[in-house]
C-alpha positions as CSV (number, residue, x, y, z in Angstrom):
1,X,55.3,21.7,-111.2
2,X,54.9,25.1,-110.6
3,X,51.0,24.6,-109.7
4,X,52.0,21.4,-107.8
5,X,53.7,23.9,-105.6
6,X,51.0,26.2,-105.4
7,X,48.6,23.6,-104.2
8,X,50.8,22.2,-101.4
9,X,51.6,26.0,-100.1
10,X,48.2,26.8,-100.2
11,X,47.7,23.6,-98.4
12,X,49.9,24.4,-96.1
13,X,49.0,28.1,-95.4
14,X,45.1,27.0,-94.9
15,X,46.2,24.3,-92.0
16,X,48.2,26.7,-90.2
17,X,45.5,29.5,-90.1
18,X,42.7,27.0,-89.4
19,X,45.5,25.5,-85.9
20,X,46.0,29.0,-85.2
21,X,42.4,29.8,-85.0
22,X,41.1,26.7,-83.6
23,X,44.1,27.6,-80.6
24,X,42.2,29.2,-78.3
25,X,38.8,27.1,-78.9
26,X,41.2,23.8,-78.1
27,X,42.5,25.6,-74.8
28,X,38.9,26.8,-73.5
29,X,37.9,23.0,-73.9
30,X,40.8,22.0,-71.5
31,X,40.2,25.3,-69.4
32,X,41.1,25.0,-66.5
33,X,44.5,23.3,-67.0
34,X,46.4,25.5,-64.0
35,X,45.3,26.9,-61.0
36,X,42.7,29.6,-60.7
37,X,43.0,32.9,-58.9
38,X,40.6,35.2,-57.4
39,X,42.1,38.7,-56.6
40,X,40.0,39.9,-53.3
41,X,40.8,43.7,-53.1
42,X,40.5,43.9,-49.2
43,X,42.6,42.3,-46.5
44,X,41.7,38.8,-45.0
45,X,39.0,38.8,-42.7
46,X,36.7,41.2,-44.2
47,X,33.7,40.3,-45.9
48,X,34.5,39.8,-49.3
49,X,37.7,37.5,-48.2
50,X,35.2,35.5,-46.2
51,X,32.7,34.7,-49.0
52,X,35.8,34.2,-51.6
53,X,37.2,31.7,-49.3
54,X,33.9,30.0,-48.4
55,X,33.4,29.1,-52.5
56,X,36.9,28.4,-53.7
57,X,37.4,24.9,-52.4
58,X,33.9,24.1,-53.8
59,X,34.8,26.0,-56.9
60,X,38.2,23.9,-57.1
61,X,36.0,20.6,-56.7
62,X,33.7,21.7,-60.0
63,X,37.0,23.0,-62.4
64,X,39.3,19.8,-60.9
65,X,42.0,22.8,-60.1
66,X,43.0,24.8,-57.1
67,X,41.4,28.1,-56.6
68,X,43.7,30.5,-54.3
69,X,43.1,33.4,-52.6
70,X,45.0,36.9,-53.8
71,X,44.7,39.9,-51.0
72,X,45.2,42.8,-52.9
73,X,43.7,45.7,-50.5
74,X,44.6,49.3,-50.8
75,X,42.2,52.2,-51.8
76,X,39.2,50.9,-50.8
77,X,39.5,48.4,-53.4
78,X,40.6,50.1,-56.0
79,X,44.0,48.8,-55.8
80,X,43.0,45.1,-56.1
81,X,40.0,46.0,-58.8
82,X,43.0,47.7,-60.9
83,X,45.1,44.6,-60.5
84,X,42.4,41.9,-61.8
85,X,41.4,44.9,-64.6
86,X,44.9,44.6,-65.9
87,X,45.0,40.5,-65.6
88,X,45.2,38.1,-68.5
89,X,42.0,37.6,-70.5
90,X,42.4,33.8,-70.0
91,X,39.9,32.9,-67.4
92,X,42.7,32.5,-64.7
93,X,42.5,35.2,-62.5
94,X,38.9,36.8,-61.7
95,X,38.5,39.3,-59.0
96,X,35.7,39.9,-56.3
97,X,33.6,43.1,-57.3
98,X,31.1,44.9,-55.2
99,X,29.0,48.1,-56.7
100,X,31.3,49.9,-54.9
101,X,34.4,48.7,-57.2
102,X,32.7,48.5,-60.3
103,X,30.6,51.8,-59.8
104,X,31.6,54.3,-57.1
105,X,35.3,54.4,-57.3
106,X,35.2,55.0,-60.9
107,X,32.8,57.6,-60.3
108,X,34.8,59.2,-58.0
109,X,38.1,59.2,-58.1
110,X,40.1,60.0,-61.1
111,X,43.1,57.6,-59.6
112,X,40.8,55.0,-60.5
113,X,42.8,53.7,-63.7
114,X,40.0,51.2,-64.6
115,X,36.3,51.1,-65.6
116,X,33.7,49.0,-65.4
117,X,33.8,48.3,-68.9
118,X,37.2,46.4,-68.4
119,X,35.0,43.5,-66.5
120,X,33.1,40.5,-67.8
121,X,30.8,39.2,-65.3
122,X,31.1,35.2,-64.1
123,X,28.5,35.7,-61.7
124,X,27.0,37.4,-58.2
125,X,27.9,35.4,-54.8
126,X,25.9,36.9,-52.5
127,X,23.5,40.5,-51.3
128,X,22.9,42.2,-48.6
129,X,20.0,44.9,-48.4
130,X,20.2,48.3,-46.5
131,X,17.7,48.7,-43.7
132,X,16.4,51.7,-42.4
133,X,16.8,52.1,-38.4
134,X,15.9,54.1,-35.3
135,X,16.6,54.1,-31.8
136,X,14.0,52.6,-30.5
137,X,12.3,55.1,-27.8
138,X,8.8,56.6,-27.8
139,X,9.8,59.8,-29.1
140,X,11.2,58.3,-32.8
141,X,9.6,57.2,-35.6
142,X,8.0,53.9,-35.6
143,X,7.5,53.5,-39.7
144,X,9.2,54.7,-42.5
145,X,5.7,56.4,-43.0
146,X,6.3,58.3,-40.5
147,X,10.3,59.2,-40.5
148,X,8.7,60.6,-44.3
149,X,6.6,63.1,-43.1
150,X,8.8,63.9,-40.1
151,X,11.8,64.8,-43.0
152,X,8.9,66.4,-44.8
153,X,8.2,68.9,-42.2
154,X,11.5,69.7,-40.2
155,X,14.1,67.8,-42.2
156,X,17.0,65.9,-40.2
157,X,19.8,64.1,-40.2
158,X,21.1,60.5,-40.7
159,X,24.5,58.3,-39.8
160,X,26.0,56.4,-42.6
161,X,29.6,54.2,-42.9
162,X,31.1,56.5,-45.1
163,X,31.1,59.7,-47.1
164,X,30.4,58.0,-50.9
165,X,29.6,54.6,-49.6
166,X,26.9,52.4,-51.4
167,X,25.4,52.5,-47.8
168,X,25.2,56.2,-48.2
169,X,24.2,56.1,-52.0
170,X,21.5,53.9,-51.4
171,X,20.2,56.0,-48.8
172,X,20.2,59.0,-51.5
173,X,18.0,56.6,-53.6
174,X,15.7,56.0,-51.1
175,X,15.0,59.4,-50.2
176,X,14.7,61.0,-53.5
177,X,12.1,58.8,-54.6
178,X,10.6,59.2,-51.5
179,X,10.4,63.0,-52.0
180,X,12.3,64.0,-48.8
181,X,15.3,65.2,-47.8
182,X,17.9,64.7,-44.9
183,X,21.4,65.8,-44.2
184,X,24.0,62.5,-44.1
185,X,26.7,62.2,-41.5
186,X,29.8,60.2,-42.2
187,X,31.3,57.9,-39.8
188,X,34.7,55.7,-39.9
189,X,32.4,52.6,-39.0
190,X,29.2,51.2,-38.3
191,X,29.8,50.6,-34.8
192,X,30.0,54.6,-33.2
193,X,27.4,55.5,-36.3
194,X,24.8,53.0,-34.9
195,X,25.7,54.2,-31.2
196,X,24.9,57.5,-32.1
197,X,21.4,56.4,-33.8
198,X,21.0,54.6,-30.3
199,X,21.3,57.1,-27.9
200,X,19.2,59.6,-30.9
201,X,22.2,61.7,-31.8
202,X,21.5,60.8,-34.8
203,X,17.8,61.1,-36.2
204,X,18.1,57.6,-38.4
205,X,20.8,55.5,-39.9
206,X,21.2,53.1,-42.8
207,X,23.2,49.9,-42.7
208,X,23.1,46.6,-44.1
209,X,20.8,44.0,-42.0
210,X,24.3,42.2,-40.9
211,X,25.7,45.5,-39.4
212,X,22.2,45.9,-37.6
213,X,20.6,43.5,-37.0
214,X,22.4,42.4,-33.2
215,X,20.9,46.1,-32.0
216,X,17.8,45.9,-33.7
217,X,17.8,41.5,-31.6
218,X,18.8,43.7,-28.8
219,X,16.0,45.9,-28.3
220,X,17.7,48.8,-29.0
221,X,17.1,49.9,-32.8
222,X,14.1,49.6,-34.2
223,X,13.7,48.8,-38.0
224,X,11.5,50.6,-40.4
225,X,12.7,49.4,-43.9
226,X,14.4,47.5,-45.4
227,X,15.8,48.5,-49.5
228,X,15.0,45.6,-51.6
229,X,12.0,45.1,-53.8
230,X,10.8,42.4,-51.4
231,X,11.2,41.8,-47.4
232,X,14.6,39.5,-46.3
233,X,14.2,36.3,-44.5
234,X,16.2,37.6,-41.2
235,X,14.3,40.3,-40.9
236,X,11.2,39.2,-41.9
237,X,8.8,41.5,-39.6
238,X,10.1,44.6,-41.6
239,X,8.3,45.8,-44.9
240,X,10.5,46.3,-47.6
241,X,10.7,50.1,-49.3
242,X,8.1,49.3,-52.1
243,X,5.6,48.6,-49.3
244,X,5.6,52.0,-48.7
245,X,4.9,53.3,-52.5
246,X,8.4,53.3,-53.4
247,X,7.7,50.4,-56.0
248,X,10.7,49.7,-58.7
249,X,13.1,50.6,-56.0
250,X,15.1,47.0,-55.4
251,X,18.5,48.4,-53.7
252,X,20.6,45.5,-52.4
253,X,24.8,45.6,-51.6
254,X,25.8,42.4,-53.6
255,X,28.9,40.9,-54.0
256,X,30.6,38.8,-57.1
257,X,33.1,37.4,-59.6
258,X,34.1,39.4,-62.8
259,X,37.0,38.7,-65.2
260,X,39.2,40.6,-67.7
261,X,37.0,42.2,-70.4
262,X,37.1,39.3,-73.8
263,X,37.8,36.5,-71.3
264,X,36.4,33.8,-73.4
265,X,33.0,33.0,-73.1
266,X,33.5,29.4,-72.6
267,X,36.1,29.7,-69.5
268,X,33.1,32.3,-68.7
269,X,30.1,29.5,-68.2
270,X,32.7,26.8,-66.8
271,X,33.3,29.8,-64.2
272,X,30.0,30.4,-63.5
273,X,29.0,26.9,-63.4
274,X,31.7,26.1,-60.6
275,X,30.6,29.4,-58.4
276,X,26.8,28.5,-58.6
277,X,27.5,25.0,-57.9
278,X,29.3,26.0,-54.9
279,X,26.7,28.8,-53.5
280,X,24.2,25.3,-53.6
281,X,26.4,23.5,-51.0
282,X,24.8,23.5,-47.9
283,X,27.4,24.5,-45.7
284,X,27.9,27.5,-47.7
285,X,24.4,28.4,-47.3
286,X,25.0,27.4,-43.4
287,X,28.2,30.2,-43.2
288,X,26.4,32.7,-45.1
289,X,23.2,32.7,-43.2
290,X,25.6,33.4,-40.0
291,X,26.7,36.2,-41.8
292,X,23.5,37.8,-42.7
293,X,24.0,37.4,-46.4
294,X,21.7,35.5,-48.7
295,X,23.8,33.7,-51.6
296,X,22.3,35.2,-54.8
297,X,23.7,33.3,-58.1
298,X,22.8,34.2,-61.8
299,X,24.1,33.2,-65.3
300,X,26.7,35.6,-66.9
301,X,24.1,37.0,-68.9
302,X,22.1,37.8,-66.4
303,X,25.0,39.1,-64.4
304,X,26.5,41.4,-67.1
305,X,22.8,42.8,-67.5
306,X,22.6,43.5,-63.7
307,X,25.7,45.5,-64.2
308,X,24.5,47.6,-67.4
309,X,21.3,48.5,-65.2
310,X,23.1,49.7,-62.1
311,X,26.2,51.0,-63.9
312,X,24.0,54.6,-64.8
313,X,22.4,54.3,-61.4
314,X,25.6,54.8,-59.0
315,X,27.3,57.2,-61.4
316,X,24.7,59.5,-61.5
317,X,24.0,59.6,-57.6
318,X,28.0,60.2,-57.1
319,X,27.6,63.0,-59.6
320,X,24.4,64.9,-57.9
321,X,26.2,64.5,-54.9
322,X,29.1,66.3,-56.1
323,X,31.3,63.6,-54.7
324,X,34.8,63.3,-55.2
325,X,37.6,61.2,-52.8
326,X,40.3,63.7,-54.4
């Protein structure tokens, strides 16, 4: 009797621990089963609201759920970064990154109560490069050739978006490879920044090819380079930085999903699947292309090792900058 009742605890104990364990493997095969949420750490209207709301009905179409929208802005994005961070591992709720979320703000500020080791990556959305621009008068440089030996001789100054910015990171980048040197002047916007590079207040700027390129249409900057390994579509005239022996160098502002670090990896492909399926309907493409940004989409393992390169790449120009936003 006694080993009767051994054998039917036993029993008993095994199915238990093999329902328990096979709980979560059940509940990614129905994932989703609710709606899903993506946390977009800036108020509505900017550019990361934009592209979230561009994919998420597509998105919804692919997972058979609803996909809303979550503006959580405040702190440049850390506020909304720290909120999907602290978000259930489920697959739920994933959160619109930029380098300058996952990267800068860490780097910088010791408010930042998250790292980018709390993410898993579902996948990028879409880039952006940096270009390179001067007014466009007789007296400024007409190549990046030539801005190089003109920083190499007298030095100079440049506009950027913001003290810290990837704009103004990127820029650092640039330049150190290229051996030169030049003083950056913060601005509270691209608008009175790329005014001043107009009217040659400034020596140079750097902004992304949206921000840009209606002057540079206009006649009135002219474009020298642009930062990613190869030239971009809308500004197809202008070399790229590895034309000019700067070759490894592929610097581009991108923008994507991550999740809650140990976010199953299954809700992490059906994720991925839905966003890259969305970035191939045409009138995404069509909305995008209006906003000067190409879609970009990857795999999550090919996200996650996007992130481990760059990760070590914006830390350490925050730190040899000596910047801080305390």
């Amino acid at each position: 009797m006694d080993s009767i009742r051994r054998q039917i605890c036993l029993a008993a104990t095994t199915w238990v621990g093999a329902s328990v364990a096979s709980f979560p493997v059940r509940a990614q095969d129905n994932f989703p089963s609710r709606p899903v949420r993506i946390v977009v750490p800036y108020t509505p209207g900017t550019g990361a609201d934009l592209l979230a709301r561009m994919i998420a009905p597509h998105m919804a179409a692919v997972l058979g759920q609803p996909v809303v929208i979550d503006n959580r802005a405040g702190a440049g994005g850390m506020v909304g970064t720290e909120h999907g961070a602290r978000a259930a591992p489920d697959g739920y709720t994933v959160t619109v990154a930029t380098p300058g979320t996952l990267f800068v703000i860490p780097a910088m500020s010791r408010s930042a109560k998250y790292t980018v080791k709390e993410f898993d990556g579902v996948g990028p959305i879409a880039l952006s490069a940096w270009v390179f621009v001067t007014a466009n008068s007789p007296t400024a440089p007409a190549t990046f050739a030539e801005l190089r030996s003109q920083l190499r001789q007298s030095g100079g100054n440049y506009g950027i978006p913001g003290i810290g910015s990837t704009t103004h990171l990127a820029a650092e980048i640039v330049l150190k490879q290229a051996g030169v040197k030049a003083t950056a002047v913060p601005y509270g916007g691209s608008g009175p920044m790329l005014n001043d590079v107009v009217s040659g207040v400034l020596g140079f700027g750097v902004n992304t090819v949206g921000a840009t390129l209606p002057l540079i249409r206009q006649g009135r900057l002219r474009a020298l380079a642009v930062t990613s390994a190869e030239r971009v579509k809308t500004l197809a005239e202008v070399p790229s930085i590895g034309e000019f022996g700067l070759a490894g160098l592929n610097l581009v502002g991108w923008w994507g999903l991550v999740a809650p670090a140990g976010t199953p990896q299954q809700g992490l492909n059906k994720l991925s699947e839905a966003l890259r399926k969305a970035l191939s309907v045409e009138e995404v493409k069509a909305k995008m292309k209006a906003m000067e940004v190409e879609p970009f989409a990857q795999s999550p393992t090919e996200f996650a090792a996007l992130i481990r390169k760059e990760t070590p790449l914006w830390a350490d120009l925050v730190k040899e900058n000596n910047l801080s936003s305390e």
